[in-house]
C-alpha positions in Angstrom: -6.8 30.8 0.1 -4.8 28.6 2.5 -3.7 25.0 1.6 -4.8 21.9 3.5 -2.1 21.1 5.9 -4.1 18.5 7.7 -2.4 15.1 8.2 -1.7 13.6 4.6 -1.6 9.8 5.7 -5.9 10.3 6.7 -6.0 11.5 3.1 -4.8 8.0 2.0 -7.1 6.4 4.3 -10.2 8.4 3.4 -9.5 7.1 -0.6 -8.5 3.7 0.5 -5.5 3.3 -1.6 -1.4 5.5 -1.4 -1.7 8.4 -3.0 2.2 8.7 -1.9 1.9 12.6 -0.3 4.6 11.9 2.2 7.6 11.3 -0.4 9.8 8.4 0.8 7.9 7.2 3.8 5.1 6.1 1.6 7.7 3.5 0.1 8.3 1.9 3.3 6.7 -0.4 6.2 6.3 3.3 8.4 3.5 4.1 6.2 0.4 3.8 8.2 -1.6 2.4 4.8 0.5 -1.0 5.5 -0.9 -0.9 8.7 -4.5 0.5 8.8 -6.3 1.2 5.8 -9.6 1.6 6.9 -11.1 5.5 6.8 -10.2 7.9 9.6 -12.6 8.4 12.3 -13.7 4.4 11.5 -12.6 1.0 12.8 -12.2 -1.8 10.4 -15.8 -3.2 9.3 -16.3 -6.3 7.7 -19.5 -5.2 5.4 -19.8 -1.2 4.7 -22.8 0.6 3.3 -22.8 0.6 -0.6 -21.8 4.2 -1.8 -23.8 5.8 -3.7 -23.3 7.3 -7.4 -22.6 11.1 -5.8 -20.4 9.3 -3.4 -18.6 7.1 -5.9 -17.9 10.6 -7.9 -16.9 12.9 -5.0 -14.6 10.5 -4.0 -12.8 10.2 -7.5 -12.5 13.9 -7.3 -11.3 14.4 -4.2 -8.7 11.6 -5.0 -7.7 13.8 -8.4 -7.5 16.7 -5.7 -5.7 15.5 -3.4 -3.2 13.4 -5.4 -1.5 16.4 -7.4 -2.3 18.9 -4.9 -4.9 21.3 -6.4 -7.5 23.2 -4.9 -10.9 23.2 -5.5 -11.2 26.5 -7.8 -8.0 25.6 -9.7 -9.3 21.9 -10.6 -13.0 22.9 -11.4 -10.8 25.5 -13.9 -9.0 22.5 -15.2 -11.8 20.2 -16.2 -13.3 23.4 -18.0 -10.4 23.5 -19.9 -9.8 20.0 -20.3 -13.9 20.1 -21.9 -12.9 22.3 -24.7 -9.8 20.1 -26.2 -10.0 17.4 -28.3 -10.4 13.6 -27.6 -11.3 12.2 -24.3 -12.4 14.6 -21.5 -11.0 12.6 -18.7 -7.7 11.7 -20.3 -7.0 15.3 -21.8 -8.0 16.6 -17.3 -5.2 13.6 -16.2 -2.9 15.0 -18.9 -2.9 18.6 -18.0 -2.2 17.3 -14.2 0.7 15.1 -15.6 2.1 18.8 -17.4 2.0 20.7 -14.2 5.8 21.5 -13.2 5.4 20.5 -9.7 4.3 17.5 -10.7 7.2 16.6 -13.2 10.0 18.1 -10.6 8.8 15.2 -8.5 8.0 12.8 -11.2 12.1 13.1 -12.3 13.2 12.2 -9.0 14.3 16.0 -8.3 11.9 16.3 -5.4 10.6 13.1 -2.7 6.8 14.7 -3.1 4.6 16.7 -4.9 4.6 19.4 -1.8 8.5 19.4 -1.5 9.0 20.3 -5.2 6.1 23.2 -5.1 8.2 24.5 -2.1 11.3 23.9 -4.0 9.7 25.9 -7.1 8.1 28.5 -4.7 11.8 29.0 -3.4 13.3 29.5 -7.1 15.2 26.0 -7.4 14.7 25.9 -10.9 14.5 27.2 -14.9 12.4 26.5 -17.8 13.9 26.6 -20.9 16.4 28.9 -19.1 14.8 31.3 -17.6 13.6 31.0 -13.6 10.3 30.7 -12.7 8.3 30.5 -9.0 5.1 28.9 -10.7 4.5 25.5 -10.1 1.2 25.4 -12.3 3.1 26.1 -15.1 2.4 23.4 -17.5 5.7 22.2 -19.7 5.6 21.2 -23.2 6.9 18.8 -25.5 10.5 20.0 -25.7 11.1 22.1 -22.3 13.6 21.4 -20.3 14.0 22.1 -16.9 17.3 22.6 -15.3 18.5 23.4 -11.3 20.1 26.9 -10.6 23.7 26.6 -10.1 23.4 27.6 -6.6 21.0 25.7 -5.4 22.3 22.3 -6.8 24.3 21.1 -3.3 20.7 20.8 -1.9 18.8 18.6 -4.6 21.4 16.5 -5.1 21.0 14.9 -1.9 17.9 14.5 -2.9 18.4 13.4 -5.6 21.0 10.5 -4.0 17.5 9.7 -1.7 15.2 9.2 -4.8 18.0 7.3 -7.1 16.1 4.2 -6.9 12.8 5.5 -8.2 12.5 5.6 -12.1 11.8 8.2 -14.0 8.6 7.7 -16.4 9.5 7.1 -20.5 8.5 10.9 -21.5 10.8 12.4 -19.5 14.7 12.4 -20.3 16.5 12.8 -17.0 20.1 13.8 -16.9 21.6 13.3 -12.8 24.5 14.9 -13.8 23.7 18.1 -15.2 20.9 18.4 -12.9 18.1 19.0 -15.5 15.5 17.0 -16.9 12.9 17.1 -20.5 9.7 16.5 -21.4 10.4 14.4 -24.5 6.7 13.4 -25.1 3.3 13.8 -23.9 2.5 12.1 -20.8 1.8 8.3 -21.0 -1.4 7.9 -18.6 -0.5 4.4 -18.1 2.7 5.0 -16.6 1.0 7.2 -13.3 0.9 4.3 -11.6 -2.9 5.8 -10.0 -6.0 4.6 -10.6 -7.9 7.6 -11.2 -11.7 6.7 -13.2 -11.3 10.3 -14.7 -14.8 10.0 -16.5 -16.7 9.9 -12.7 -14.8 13.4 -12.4 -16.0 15.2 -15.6 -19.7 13.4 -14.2 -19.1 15.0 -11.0 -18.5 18.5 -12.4 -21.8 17.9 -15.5 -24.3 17.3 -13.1 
């Protein structure tokens, strides 16, 4: 199944808030949210209909979704597995998200979005624990450490240079100069900087 390669900024518009898809345009006046932040297709409205419970739900999913890139077969899987762990349903779905390689490639800085660092990953930029992998789902554990193939290090360097002003969170251990980076504790929810009500998803997908 194809991926959505419809424009990303509508995305942002459709959930009202960044969900920062476009890597370093998102930080900057160019981004269309600091201009227009009212849904595609809609002009600005000073009272809206009330949403209702399904679409207060959908919307929370779709937001999940869209934010860390997952399609619709992969997440449903997720939230089935996030069901049979321990603790919080909602905060063990967010967590597994947080552990996806993809998303900690562009967490560290070593890719400006979530889609550049699946392409990079697709391409074979990079090694768990030493040994290369193509995967971005793969989900990294406490301890692994992911490092850039020698030959490919001219290339995320630069951007690298681009992304030197955005922080790394606390649970990862980034080194610039040996191009590698380590998961040196479980993800801190807090620290997403989203505002994702992951107990309307697990509703969504328990009706």
């Amino acid at each position: 199944m194809g991926r959505d390669t419809g424009p990303k900024c509508k995305k942002c518009r459709r959930e009202g808030e960044k969900l920062f898809l476009k890597g370093e345009r998102c930080y900057t006046q160019s981004c269309p949210m600091s201009r227009r932040s009212s849904p595609p297709g809609e002009r600005a409205k000073k009272h809206r209909p009330r949403r209702s419970q399904y679409q207060l739900h959908l919307r929370e999913k779709q937001k999940a979704r869209r934010i860390y890139g997952v399609r619709e077969k992969q997440f449903r899987n997720y939230v089935a597995w996030a069901k049979g762990q321990k603790g919080v349903t909602g905060e063990a779905l967010l967590t597994l998200l947080e552990r996806r390689l993809d998303n900690l490639v562009y967490r560290a800085g070593f890719a400006s979005s979530r889609d550049q660092a699946r392409q990079m990953i697709t391409h074979g930029h990079f090694e768990v624990n030493g040994r290369a992998t193509n995967v971005p789902s793969v989900l990294l554990r406490e301890g692994d450490t992911v490092t850039v193939k020698e030959g490919r290090r001219a290339r995320v360097k630069g951007i690298l240079d681009t992304n030197k002003d955005r922080e790394a969170p606390s649970w990862l251990e980034r080194n610039i100069d040996a191009m590698k980076f380590q998961a040196i504790a479980p993800p801190n929810l807090e620290e997403t900087g989203y505002t994702i009500a992951a107990n309307l998803i697990v509703e969504f997908y328990s009706r």
